[in-house]
C-alpha positions in Angstrom: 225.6 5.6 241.6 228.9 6.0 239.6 227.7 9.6 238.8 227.4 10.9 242.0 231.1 11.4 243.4 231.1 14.1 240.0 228.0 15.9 240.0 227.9 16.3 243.9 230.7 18.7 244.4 229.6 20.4 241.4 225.8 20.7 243.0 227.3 21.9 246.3 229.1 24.8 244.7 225.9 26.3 242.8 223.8 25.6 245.9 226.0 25.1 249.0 222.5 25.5 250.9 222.0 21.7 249.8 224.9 20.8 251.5 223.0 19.8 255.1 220.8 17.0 252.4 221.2 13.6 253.4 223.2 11.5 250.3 219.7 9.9 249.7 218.5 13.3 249.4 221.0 13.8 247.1 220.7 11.1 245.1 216.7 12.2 244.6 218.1 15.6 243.6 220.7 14.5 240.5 217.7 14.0 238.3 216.1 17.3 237.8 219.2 19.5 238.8 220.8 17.3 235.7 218.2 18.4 233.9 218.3 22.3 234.6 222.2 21.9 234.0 221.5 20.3 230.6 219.1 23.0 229.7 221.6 25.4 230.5 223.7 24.0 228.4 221.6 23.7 225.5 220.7 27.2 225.7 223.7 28.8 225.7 224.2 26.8 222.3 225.0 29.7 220.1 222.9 30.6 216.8 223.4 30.4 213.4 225.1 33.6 211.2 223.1 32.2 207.9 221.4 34.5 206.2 217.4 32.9 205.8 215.9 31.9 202.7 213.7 34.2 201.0 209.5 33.8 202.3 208.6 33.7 199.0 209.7 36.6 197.2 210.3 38.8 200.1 214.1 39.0 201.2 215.0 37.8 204.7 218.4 40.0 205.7 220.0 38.9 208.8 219.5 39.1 211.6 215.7 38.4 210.9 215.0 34.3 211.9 212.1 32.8 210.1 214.1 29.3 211.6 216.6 28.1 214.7 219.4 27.2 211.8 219.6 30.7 210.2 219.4 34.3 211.9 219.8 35.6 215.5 216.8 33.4 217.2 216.4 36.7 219.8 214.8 38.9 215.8 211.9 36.3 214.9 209.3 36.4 211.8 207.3 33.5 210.9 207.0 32.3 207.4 203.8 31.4 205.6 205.2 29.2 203.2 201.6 28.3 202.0 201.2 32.2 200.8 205.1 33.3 200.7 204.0 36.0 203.3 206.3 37.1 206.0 204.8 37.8 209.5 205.8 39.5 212.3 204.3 38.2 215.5 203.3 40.0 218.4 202.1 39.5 221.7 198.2 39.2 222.9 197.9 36.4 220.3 198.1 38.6 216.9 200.1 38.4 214.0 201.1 41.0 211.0 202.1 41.0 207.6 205.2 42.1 206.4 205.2 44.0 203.0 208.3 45.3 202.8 212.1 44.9 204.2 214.9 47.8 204.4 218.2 46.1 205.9 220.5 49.2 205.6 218.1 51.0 207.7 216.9 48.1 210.2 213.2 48.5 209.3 210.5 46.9 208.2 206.9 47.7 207.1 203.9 45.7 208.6 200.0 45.9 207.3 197.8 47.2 209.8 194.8 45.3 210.9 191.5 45.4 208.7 188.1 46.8 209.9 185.4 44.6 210.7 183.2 45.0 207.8 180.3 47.4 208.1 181.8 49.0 211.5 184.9 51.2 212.6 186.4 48.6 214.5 189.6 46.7 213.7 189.9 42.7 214.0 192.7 43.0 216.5 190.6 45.0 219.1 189.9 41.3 220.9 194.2 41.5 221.6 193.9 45.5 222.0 196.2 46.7 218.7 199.5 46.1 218.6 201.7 45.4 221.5 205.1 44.8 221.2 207.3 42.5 223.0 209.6 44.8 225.0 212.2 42.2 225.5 213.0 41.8 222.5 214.9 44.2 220.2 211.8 45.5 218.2 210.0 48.9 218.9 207.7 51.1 216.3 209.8 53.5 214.7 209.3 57.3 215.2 207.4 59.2 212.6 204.8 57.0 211.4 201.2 58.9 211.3 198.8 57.4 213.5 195.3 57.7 213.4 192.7 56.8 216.5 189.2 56.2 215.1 185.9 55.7 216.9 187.2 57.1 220.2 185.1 58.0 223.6 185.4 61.5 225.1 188.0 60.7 227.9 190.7 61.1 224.6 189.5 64.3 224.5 192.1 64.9 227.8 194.9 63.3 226.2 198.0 65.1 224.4 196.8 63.4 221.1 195.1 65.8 218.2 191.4 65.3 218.5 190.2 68.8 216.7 188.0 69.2 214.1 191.2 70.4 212.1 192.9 66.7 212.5 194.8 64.6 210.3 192.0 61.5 210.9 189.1 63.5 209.4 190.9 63.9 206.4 191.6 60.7 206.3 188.2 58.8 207.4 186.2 61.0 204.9 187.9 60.3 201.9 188.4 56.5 202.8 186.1 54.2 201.3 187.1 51.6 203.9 186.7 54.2 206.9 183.2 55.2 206.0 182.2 53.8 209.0 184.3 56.3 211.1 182.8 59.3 209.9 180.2 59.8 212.4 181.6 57.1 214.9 183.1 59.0 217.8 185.9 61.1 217.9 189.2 60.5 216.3 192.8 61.4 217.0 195.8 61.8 215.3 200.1 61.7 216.4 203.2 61.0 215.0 205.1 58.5 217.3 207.9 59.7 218.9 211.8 59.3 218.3 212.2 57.2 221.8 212.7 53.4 221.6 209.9 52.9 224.2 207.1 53.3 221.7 206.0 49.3 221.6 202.0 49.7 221.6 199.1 51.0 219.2 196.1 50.3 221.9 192.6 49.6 220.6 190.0 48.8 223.6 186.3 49.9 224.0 186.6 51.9 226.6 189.0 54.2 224.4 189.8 54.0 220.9 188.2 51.1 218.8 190.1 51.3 215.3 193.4 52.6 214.4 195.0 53.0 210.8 198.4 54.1 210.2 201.1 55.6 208.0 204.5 55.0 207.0 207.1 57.5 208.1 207.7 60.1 205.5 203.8 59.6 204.2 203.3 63.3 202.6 199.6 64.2 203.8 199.5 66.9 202.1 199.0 64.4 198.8 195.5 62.7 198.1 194.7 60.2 200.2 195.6 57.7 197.8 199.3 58.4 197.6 199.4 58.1 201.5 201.3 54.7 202.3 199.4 52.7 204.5 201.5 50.9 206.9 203.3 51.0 210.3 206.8 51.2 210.0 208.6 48.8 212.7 213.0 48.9 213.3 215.2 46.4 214.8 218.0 47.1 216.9 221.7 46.3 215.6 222.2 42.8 216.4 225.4 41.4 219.3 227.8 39.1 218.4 226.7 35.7 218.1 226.9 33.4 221.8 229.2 30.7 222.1 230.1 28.4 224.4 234.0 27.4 222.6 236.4 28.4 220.0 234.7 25.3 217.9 231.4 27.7 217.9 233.0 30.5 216.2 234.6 28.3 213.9 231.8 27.2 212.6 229.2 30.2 212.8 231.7 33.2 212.5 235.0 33.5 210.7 237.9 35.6 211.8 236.0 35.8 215.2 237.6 34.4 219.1 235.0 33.0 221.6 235.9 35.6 224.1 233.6 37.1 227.4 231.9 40.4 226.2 233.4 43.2 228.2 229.8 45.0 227.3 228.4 42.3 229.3 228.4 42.6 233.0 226.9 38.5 233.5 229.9 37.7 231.8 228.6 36.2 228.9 230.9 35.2 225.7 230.6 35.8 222.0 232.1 35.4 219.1 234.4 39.0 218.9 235.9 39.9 215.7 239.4 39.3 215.3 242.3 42.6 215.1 241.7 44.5 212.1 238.2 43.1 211.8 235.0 44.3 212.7 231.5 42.9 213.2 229.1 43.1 210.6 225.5 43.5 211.9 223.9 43.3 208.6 225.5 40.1 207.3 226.4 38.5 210.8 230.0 38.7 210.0 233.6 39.6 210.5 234.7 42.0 207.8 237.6 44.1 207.1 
C-alpha cells in the first residue's frame, strides 16, 4: 500500500507501543487509526462567529447556537421553527422554553415545568427537575426564588426554609395552579446561591415532587401576580474561536492570528485578537 511508508512513522510516534506489530499488523491498523486521525481533524474545525437568526421573534445573541454554521457550538438552544420557540435543553431527556434573552448580562429566562393536572407534581419529575450539564458553560444564576412543593419530612433536616412562615405558603395559597399543594406535604423555600456550581432543581418522590420558581429580583412582597415566574439561567463569556490555520481566522474572525492560547495548558490554538484589538464576547469579534 502506497500509504503506508507515510502514515507509519506518523502511527509510531503517537503510539510507539505499536512499534513491536508485524507490517501486516500494521497494515490491519491504518484503517481505523485513519479514522480516529480524521475525526480529530474534523473536530478541531473551528466554529462559526455568525450571529444566529432570530427563532421566531426571539433574538439569538451570540454565542447562543441554534445551528453548527452560526454561534459557539460548545452554548446550544434548539429552535422550534414550527412554534418560533427557543429551547434550552438539558440533560435526563427534558427540554425548556425560553421566554426571554439578556445578552449584556449573559442570561436567559426559561419556563419552568407545568403541574400534572389535578396533582402537585411537575411533568419533569420522570427526569428529576432540572439538571444541568456541568460541562458546558451554563449554571442557574444566583438569586432566583425557589420554591419545593409536596415534600416528605426528611427536608425538614435540610438548610432549606420549611416553616410555616415560608415563602411557598404564600405562594401555593394564592396560586390557582398550586391548589393542589396546599395540603400536599411540606414545602420549602431558597434563593440559589452566587457560586457557579448551582446546576440542578431536583424533583424525585422520595423528596420534593413539584418545584416553581422565580426570576431574580422577583419583589415578594408584591401580590402574587406581579411575581415573575421563571428560572433565570447565565452563560459564561465565550473563548476565542478554535482554529486549526491562519485561513480559519480569516474567514470566521477579522483582525484576529491563529495563535496557541497561553490560557490553555493542552496547547490549543484560537483565533487571538490582533494589537490594539480586543475580543468581543458578545458579538464574537475583534473590536477596537
Amino acid at each position: 500500500n502506497s500509504s503506508s511508508p507515510f502514515f507509519f512513522p506518523l502511527f509510531l510516534t503517537l503510539f510507539p507501543r505499536l512499534a513491536h506489530l508485524t507490517e501486516m499488523d500494521h497494515r490491519s491498523l491504518l484503517l481505523p487509526m485513519a479514522s480516529v486521525l480524521l475525526l480529530l481533524f474534523l473536530f478541531a474545525r473551528p466554529s462559526s462567529a455568525t450571529r444566529c437568526p432570530n427563532c421566531g421573534s426571539t433574538a439569538v445573541p451570540y454565542p447562543l447556537s441554534t445551528s453548527s454554521s452560526c454561534g459557539d457550538p460548545n452554548y446550544q438552544v434548539i429552535c422550534n421553527v414550527s412554534t418560533g420557540s427557543l429551547i434550552f435543553p438539558t440533560l435526563n431527556g427534558s427540554s425548556y422554553q425560553v421566554t426571554s434573552v439578556a445578552p449584556q448580562q449573559q442570561r436567559f429566562v426559561i419556563r419552568p415545568s407545568s403541574f400534572i393536572p389535578g396533582t402537585c407534581i411537575t411533568t419533569d419529575i420522570a427526569s428529576e427537575g432540572v439538571w444541568l450539564n456541568q460541562s458546558l458553560p451554563f449554571n442557574i444564576a444566583a438569586g432566583n426564588n425557589i420554591f419545593y412543593l409536596n415534600c416528605s419530612n426528611a427536608l425538614l433536616n435540610s438548610p432549606l426554609n420549611c416553616s410555616s412562615s415560608s415563602l411557598c405558603h404564600t405562594y401555593a395559597d394564592a396560586s390557582s395552579e398550586a391548589a393542589s399543594c396546599r395540603n400536599a406535604g411540606i414545602c420549602c423555600s431558597f434563593t440559589s446561591g452566587s457560586s457557579a456550581s448551582n446546576y440542578t432543581i431536583r424533583v424525585r418522590p422520595t423528596g420534593c415532587r413539584a418545584y416553581r420558581t422565580f426570576v431574580v429580583g422577583t419583589d415578594t412582597s408584591l401580590p402574587l401576580a406581579q411575581w415573575q415566574e421563571g428560572l433565570v439561567i447565565q452563560w459564561q463569556s465565550p473563548p476565542e474561536l478554535q482554529c486549526r490555520s491562519q485561513a480559519d481566522c480569516d474567514a470566521a474572525v477579522a483582525s484576529s492570528t491563529c495563535s496557541t492560547d497561553p490560557a490553555s495548558a493542552a496547547g490549543v490554538r484560537r483565533c487571538l485578537c490582533n494589537v490594539d484589538f480586543l475580543w468581543d464576547p458578545f458579538t464574537g469579534t475583534c473590536t477596537k
